[in-house]
C-alpha positions as CSV (number, residue, x, y, z in Angstrom):
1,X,-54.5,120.0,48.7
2,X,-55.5,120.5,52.3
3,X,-53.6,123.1,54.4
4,X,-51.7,121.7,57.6
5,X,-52.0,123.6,60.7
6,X,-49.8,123.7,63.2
7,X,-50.7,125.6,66.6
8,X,-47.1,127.2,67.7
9,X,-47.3,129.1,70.4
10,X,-45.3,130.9,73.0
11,X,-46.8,130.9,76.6
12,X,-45.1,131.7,80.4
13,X,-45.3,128.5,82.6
14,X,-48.7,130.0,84.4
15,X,-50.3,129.8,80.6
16,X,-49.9,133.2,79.9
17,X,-49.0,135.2,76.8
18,X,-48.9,138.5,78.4
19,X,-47.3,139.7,81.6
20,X,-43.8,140.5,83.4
21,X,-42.7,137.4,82.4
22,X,-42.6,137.9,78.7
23,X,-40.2,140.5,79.3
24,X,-37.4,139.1,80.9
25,X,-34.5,137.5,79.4
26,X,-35.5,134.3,80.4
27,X,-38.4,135.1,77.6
28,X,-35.8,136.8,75.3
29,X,-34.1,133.5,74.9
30,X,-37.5,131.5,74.2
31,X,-38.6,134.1,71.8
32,X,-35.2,133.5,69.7
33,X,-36.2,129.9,69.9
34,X,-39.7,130.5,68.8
35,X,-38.8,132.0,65.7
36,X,-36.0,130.0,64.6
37,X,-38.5,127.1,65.4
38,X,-40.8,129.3,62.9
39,X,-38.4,129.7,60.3
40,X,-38.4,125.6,60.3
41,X,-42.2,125.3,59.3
42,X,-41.3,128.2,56.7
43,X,-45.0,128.8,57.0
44,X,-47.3,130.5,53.9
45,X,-49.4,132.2,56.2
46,X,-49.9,132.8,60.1
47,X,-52.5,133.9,62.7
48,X,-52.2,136.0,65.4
49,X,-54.8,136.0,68.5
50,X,-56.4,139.0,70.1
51,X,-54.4,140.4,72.4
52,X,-51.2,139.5,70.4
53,X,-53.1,142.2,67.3
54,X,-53.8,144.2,70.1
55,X,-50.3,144.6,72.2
56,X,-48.1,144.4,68.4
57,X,-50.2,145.6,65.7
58,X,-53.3,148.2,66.6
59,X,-51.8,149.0,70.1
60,X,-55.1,149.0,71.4
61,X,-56.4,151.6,68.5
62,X,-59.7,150.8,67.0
63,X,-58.7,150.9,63.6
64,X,-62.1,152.0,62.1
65,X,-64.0,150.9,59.2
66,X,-65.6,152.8,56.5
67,X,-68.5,150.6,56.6
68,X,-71.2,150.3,59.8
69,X,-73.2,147.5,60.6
70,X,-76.0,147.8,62.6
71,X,-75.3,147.3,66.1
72,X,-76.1,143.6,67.5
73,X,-75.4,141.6,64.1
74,X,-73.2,139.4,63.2
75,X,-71.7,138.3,60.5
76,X,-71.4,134.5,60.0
77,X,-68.2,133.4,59.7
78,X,-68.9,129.5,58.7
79,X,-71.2,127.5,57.2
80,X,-73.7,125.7,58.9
């Protein structure tokens, strides 16, 4: 069975998904819509972008990793 994707997003009218806008209650009120709307797809997995990871997850901390690669690879993340 193939996955289905769906895209949902939350964005300010200028297109962005970071800013003074996204903490006003104007924004409070879409972001209650936005995850009611989520709890509708009642989704088995979900993806979040850069700067979302960065500004709710990592708060900008490099996490680390045990294991180095050597700088200027990397790693392929498809097939060709």
């Amino acid at each position: 069975m193939r996955p289905t994707i769906i895209c949902h997003m939350m964005t300010a009218v200028d297109g962005k998904i970071t800013g003074p806008f996204m903490q006003s209650d104007a924004a409070n009120n879409v972001g209650q819509e936005y995850e009611r709307t989520n709890n509708l797809y009642n989704p088995d997995a979900w993806l979040c972008g850069r700067v979302t990871t960065d500004e709710n997850f990592t708060f900008y901390r490099n996490p680390g990793s045990k294991r180095k690669r050597p700088t200027g690879t990397r790693r392929r993340l498809c097939s060709r």
